[in-house]
C-alpha positions as a Python dict, from the first residue, in 0.01 Angstrom:
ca = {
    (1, 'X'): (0, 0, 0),
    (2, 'X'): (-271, 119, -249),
    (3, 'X'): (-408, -171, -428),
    (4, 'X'): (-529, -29, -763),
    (5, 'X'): (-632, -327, -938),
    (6, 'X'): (-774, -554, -664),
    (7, 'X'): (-1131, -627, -556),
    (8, 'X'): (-1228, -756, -232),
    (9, 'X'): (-1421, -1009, -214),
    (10, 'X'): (-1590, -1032, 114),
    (11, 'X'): (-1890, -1251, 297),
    (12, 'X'): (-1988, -1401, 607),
    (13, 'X'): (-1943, -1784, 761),
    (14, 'X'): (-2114, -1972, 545),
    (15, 'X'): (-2223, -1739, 299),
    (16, 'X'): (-2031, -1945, 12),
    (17, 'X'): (-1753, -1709, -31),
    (18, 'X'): (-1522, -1959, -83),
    (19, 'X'): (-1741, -2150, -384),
    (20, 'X'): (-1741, -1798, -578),
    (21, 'X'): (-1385, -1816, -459),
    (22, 'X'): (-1333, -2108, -662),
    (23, 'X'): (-1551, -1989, -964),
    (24, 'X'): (-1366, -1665, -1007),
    (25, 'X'): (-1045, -1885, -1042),
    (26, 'X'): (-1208, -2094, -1295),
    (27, 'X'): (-1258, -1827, -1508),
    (28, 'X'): (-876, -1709, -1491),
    (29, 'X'): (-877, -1491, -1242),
    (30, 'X'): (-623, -1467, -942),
    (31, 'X'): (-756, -1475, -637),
    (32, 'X'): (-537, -1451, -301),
    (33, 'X'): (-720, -1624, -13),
    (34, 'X'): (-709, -1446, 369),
    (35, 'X'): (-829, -1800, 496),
    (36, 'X'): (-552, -2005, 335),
    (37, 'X'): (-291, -1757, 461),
    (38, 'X'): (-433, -1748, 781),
    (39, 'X'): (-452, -2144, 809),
    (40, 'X'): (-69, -2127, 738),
    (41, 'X'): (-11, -1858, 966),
    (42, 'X'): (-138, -2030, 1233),
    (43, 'X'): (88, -2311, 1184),
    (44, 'X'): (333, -2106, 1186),
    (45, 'X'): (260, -1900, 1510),
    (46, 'X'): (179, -2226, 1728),
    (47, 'X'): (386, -2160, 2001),
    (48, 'X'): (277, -1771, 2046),
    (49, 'X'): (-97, -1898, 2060),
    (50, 'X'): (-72, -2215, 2279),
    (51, 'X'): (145, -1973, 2538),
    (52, 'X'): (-219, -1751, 2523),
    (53, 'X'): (-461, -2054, 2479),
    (54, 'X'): (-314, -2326, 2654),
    (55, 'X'): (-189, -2689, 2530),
    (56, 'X'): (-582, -2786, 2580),
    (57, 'X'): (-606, -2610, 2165),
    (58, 'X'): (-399, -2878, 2053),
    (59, 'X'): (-495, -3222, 1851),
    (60, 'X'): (-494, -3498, 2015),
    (61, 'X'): (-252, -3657, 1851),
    (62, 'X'): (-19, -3906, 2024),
    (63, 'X'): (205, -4019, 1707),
    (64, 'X'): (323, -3655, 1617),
    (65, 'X'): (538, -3445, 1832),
    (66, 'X'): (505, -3139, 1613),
    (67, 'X'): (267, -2866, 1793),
    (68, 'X'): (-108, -2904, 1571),
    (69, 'X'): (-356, -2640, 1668),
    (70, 'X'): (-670, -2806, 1670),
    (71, 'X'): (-903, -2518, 1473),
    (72, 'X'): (-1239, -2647, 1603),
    (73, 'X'): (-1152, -2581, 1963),
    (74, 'X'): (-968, -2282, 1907),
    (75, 'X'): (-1275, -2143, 1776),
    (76, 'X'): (-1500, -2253, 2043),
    (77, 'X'): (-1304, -2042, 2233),
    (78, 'X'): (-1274, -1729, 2012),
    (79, 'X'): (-1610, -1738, 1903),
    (80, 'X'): (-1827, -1738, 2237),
    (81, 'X'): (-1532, -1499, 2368),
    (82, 'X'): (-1482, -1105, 2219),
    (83, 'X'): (-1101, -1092, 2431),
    (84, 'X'): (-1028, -1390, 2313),
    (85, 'X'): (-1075, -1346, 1969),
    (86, 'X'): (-868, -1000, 2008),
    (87, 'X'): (-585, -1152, 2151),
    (88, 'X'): (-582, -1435, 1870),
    (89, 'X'): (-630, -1157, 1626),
    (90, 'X'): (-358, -929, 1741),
    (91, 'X'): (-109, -1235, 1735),
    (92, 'X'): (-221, -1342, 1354),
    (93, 'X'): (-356, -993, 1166),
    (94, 'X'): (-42, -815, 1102),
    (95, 'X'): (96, -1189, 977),
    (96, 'X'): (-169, -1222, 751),
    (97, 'X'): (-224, -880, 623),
    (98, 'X'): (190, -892, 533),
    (99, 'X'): (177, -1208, 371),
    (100, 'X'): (-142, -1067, 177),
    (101, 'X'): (45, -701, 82),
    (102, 'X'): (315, -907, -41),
    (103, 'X'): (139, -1169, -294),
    (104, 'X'): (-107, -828, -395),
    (105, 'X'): (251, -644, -493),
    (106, 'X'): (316, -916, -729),
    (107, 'X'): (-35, -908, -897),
    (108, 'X'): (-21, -514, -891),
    (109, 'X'): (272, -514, -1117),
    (110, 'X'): (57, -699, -1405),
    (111, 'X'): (-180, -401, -1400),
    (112, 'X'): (-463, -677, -1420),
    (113, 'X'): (-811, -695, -1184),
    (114, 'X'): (-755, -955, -914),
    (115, 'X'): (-924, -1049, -626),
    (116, 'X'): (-843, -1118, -262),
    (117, 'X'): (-1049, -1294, -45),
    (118, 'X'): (-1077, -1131, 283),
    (119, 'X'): (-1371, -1246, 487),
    (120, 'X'): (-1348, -969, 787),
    (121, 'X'): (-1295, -706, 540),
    (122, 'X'): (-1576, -443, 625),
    (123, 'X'): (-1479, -552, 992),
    (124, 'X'): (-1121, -466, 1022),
    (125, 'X'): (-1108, -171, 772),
    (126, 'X'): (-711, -289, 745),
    (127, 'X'): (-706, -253, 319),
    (128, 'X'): (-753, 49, 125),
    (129, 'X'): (-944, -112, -143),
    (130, 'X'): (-1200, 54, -361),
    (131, 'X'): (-1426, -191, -508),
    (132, 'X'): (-1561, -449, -327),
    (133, 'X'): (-1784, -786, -381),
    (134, 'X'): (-2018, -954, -146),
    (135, 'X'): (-2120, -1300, -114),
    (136, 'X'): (-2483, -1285, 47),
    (137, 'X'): (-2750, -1524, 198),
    (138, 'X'): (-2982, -1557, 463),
    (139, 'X'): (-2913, -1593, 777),
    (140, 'X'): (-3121, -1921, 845),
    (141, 'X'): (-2899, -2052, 536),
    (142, 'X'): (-2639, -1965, 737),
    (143, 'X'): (-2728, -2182, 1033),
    (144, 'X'): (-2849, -2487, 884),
    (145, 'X'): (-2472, -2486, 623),
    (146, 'X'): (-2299, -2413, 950),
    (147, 'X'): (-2494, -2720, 1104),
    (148, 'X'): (-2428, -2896, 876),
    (149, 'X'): (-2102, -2856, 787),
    (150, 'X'): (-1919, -2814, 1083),
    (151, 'X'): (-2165, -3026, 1292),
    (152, 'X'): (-2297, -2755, 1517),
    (153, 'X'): (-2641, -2697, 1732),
    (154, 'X'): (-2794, -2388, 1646),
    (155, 'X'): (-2686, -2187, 1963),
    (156, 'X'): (-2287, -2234, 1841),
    (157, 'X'): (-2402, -2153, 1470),
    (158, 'X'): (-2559, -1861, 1619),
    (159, 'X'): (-2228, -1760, 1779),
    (160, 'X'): (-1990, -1792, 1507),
    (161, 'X'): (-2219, -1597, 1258),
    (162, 'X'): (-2295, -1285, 1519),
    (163, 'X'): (-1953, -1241, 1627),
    (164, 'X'): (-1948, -1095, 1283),
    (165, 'X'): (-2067, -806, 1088),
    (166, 'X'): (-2459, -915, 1011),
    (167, 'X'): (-2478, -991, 602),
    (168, 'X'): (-2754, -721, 567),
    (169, 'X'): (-2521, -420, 754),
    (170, 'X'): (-2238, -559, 475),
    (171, 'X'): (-2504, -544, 145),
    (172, 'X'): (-2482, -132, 243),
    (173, 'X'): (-2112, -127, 201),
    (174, 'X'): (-2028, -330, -79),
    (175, 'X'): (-1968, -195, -420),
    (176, 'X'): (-2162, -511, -601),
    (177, 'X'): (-2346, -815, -407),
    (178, 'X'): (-2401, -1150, -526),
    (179, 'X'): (-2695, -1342, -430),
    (180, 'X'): (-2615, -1720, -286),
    (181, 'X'): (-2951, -1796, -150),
    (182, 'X'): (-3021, -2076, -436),
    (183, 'X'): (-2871, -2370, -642),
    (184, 'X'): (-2496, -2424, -736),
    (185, 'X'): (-2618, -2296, -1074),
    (186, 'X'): (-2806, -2029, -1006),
    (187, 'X'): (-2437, -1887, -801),
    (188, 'X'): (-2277, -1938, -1146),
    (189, 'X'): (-2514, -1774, -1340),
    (190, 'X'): (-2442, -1471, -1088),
    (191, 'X'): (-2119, -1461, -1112),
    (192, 'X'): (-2107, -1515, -1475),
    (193, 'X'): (-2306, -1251, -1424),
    (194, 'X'): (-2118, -996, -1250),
    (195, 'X'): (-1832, -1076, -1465),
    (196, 'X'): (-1981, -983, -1757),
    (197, 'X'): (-1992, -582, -1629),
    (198, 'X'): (-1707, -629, -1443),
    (199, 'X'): (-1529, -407, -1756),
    (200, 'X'): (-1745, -151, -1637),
    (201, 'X'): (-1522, -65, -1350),
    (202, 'X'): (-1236, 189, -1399),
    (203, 'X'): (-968, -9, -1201),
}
């Protein structure tokens, strides 16, 4: 599929992707989120991973028979673990990247800009998209988000952010960046920003 009208907006853990995410949205426009179909994939796909990851993935949860991947532990595994994440990948990409051609098709036949959030998209190269925006920051902002919002030491930060493309590789690729190395505010103002030329682009 050729998707003429969408942008892809791209980042790294913890590079606030998802609070421009949420921005873009509040300014009207429609953005389909990798993560939130992945989430439901997974769900969805339970059995396939536990039979590659074992029942030692699930949550601990005594009251509820229904199988409940347990995200954290899963990535522990993935993350310190290349074959690992392959395998997981290879049971959830082609899930996700159908569920995403199929809400794009809908926006494509509107004619109007969209975005779709695809974290791993300079990675995977799956989406033949021609404008693209980055979410940057540092990577010691990285860390210390990561630390503290997912209550990690450094060394597992570490982990989860290299097993990705590094920020600075991504900046090179990218058709526009924004800069999330400050306040809340100062985001907005960049994305208010980079809205503002966004007519610029011949989509």
């Amino acid at each position: 599929m050729n998707f003429s009208y969408a942008i892809a907006l791209s980042g790294g853990i913890a590079s606030g992707k998802s609070t421009v995410a949420s921005l873009l949205r509040l300014y009207g426009y429609y953005v389909i989120c990798a993560d939130e179909i992945s989430h439901q994939i997974l769900e969805s796909s339970a059995k396939e991973v536990i039979e590659v990851f074992g029942k030692e993935i699930l949550k601990e949860d005594l009251e509820d028979s229904a199988l409940k991947i347990d995200r954290q532990k899963l990535g522990a595994i993935v993350f310190s673990n290349k074959e690992a994440r392959m395998k997981l990948e290879s049971i959830l990409h082609p899930k996700i990247k159908d569920e995403i051609t199929s809400q794009a098709w809908v926006q494509e036949r509107k004619g109007i800009t969209y975005f779709i959030d695809i974290p791993l998209f300079f990675e995977t190269n799956h989406y033949t998209i021609k404008h693209s925006l980055l979410v940057y920051t540092t990577k010691d902002l990285q860390i210390e988000r990561l630390k503290i919002r997912n209550g990690l030491n450094e060394e597992d930060a570490l982990k989860r952010i290299e097993a990705q493309m590094p920020l600075e590789h991504k900046r090179t690729l990218a058709s526009d960046v924004i800069e999330n190395s400050g306040t809340l505010e100062e985001l907005q103002s960049a994305v208010e920003s980079y809205l503002n030329g966004l007519q610029k682009l011949k989509i």
